[in-house]
N, C-alpha and C positions, 0 to 999 in steps of 0.2 A: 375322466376328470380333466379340468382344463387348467392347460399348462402352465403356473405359477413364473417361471424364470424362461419367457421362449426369446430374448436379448438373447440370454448366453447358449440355448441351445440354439438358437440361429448359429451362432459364433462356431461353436462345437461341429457342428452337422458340417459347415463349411469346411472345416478341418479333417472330417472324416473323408469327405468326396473329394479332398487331395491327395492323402494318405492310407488311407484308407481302415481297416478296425480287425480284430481277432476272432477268431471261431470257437465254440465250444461245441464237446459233443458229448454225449454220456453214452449209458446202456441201452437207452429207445434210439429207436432208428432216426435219423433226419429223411423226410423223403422231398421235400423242395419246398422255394419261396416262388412269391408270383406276387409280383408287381401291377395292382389295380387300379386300371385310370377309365373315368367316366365323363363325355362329354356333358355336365353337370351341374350349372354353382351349386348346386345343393352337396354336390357329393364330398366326402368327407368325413373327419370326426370320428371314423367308426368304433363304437365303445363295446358292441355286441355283434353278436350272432350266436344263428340256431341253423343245422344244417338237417334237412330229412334221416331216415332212418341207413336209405344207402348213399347219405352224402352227394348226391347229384343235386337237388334243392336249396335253396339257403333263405333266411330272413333275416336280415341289420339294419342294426337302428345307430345312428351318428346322435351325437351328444347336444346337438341344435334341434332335437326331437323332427328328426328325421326316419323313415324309413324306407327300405326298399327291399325285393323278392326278385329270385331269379334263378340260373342253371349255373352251376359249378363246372365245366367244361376239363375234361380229364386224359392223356393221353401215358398209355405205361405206368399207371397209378398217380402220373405227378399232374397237376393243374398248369393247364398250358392257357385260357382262358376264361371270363364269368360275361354268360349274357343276363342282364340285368334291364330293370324296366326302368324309368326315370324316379330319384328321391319323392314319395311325397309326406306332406306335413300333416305328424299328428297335432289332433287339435284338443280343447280343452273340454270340462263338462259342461259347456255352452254351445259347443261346435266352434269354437272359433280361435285362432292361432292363438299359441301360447306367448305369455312376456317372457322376453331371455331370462327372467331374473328365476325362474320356474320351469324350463323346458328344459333343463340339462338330463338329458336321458342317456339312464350310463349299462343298468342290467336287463337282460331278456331271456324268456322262459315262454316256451310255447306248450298249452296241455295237450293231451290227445285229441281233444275237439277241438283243437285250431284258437284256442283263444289266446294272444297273446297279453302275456301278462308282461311291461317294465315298470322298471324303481327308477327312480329322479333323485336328484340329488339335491337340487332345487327343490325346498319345502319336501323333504326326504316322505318319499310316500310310493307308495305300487299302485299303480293303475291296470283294468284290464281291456283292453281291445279284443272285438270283433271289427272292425274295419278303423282304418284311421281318424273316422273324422267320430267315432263312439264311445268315448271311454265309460268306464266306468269305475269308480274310487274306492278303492279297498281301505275297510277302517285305518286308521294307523294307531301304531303303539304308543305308547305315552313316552316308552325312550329314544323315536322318532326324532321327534322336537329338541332330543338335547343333543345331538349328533354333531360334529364340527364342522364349519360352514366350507363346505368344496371337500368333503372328503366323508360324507356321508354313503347310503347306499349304491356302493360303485358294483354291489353283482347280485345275481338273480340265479337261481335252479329251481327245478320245478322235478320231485320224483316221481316215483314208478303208481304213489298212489293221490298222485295228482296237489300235495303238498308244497307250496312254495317257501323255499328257505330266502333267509338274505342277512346278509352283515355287512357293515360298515369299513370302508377301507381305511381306518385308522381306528384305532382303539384308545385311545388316549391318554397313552404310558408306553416307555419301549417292551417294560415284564408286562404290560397286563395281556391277556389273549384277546382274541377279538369276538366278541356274542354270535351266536348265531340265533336270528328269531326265526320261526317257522307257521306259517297261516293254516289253521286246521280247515276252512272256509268261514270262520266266526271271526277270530279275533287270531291277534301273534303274540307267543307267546318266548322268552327264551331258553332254548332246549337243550345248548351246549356250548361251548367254547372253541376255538383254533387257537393253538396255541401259535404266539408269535416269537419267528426263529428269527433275527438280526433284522434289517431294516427292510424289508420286503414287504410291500404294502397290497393286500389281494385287490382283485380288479374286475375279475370274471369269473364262472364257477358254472358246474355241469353237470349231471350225474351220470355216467356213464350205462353202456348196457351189462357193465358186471356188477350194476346196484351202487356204484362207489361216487363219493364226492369227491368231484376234480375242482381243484381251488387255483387258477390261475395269480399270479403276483408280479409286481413291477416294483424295481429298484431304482429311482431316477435321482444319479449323486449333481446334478448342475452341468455334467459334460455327458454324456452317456446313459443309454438304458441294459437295464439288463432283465431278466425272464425265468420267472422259478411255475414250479407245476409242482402243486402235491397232491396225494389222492387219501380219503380215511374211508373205513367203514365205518357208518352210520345205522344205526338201532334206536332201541328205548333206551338203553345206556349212554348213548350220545356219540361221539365221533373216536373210533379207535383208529388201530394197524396205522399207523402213519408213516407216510412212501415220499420221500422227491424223489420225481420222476425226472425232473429235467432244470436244470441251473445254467445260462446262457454265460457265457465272457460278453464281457464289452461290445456295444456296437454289434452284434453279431445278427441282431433283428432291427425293426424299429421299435416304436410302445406298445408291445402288444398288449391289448387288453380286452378281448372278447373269445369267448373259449366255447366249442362246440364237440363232445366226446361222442363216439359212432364204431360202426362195428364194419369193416369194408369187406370186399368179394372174398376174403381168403381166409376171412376170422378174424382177424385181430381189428386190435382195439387202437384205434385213430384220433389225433388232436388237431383240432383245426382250430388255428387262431389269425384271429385280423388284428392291425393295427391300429392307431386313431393317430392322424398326419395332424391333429392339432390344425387344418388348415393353412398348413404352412408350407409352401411350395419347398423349401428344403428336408420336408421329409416326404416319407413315402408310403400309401396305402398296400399295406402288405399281408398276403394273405399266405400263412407259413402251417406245413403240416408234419408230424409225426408220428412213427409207430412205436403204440407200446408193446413189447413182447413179451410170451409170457413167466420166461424166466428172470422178468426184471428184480433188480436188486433192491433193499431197502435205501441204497446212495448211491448218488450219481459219480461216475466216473469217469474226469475229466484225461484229455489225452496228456 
């Protein structure tokens, strides 16, 4: 999503890099952040990512319908570097670059056969790639079009039977919950709800390898972001067991907003999340990871 108030969060961020911001930790583990900078104009924005199955791989797409592939570089489990290839521009179903007023590409979902699938947010719709410059255009639903303008389809998952979800990052009431539509390969249809807990707006979204819905969330009050993670299990009945995993304090990350769940060398189950710097030299492309264990609690516990 692109930044509504970046005046005062210029102002803010300035304030932080004096003073600097609070940490939060729960029951999942923190295992580090990692600061990403790419010799690049393209680079930036970043609204998604998808990482391979042992997490050494990665694919993100920046919200200027951008994308880029590359190595996740690892030392003692924590990310010490990403070799990356240069940004390039997805293009439209013409082959030719998209108008800003329709390239805001915010969710990504890659199937088993490497097709990337993103949602826009711009003329809210899911397209599918096989190469940058090919898309192709998934029907859209008819409650596509009434979506709110900059706060449309901000996440994308794609499950175990090749199924792509997506819902809207605002729902358009603080009680209502937010739809989830689901592509059978025909048509989307709506198959359940998230229920919405206080001002937390989802952003990213992932299904994890224990079957489960990872639903990434951003709090942004004018000065500050903050970071929620929750996971449900998903059936014909719709979205149960409902888990936060993880509630950030203030300042503690940047905006994260692109969530990638994986399974690492030891078994457990891993969140990788990038940031979107909004483009803004006062913020920072940041790629933050943690582990979930498997005695996690149904709430987070703050120190």
């Amino acid at each position: 999503m692109r930044n509504r108030s970046r005046r005062g969060l210029t102002a803010t961020l300035a304030l932080v890099l004096t003073f600097g911001g609070a940490a939060c930790a729960s029951e999942i583990a923190f295992v580090g952040s990692y600061t990403w900078r790419m010799d690049d104009a393209r680079f930036g924005g970043l609204s998604g990512i998808e990482l391979s199955q042992d997490g050494t791989t990665f694919t993100a797409i920046s919200d200027r319908a951008g994308i880029l592939t590359g190595r996740i570089l690892r030392d003692g489990g924590r990310i010490t570097g990403v070799d990356a290839g240069p940004v390039a521009e997805l293009m439209d179903l013409n082959g030719r670059p998209m108008p800003r007023e329709i390239a805001d590409s915010e969710g990504l979902a890659i199937g088993d056969d490497g097709r990337i699938y993103i949602s826009f947010e711009g003329r809210n719709r899911v397209w599918a790639y096989t190469t940058p410059e090919t898309p192709v255009a998934l029907p859209r639903a008819v409650a596509f079009a009434g979506l709110q303008n900059n706060a449309g389809l901000e996440a994308l998952a794609i499950d175990a039977q090749g199924r792509l979800y997506t819902l809207p990052e605002r729902s358009g009431d603080l009680t209502r919950p937010f739809p989830v539509w689901r592509f059978d390969g025909t048509s989307w249809s709506e198959v359940f709800s998230i229920p919405r807990r206080g001002t937390y707006l989802p952003v990213g979204a992932d299904f994890g390898p224990d079957g489960k819905l990872y639903i990434l969330e951003r709090l942004f009050n004018g000065f500050s972001f903050r970071s929620r993670v929750r996971r449900f299990t998903v059936d014909d009945s719709g979205a149960r067991d409902e888990e936060t995993l993880l509630e950030t304090y203030p300042f503690r990350h940047d905006n994260l907003e692109g969530l990638s769940v994986w399974q690492d060398d030891s078994g457990a189950i891993r969140l990788t999340m990038v940031s979107d710097d909004n483009f803004n030299p006062l913020q920072r492309t940041e790629l933050v990871e943690y582990v979930v264990p498997e005695s996690l609690a149904s709430a987070p516990r703050s120190p």
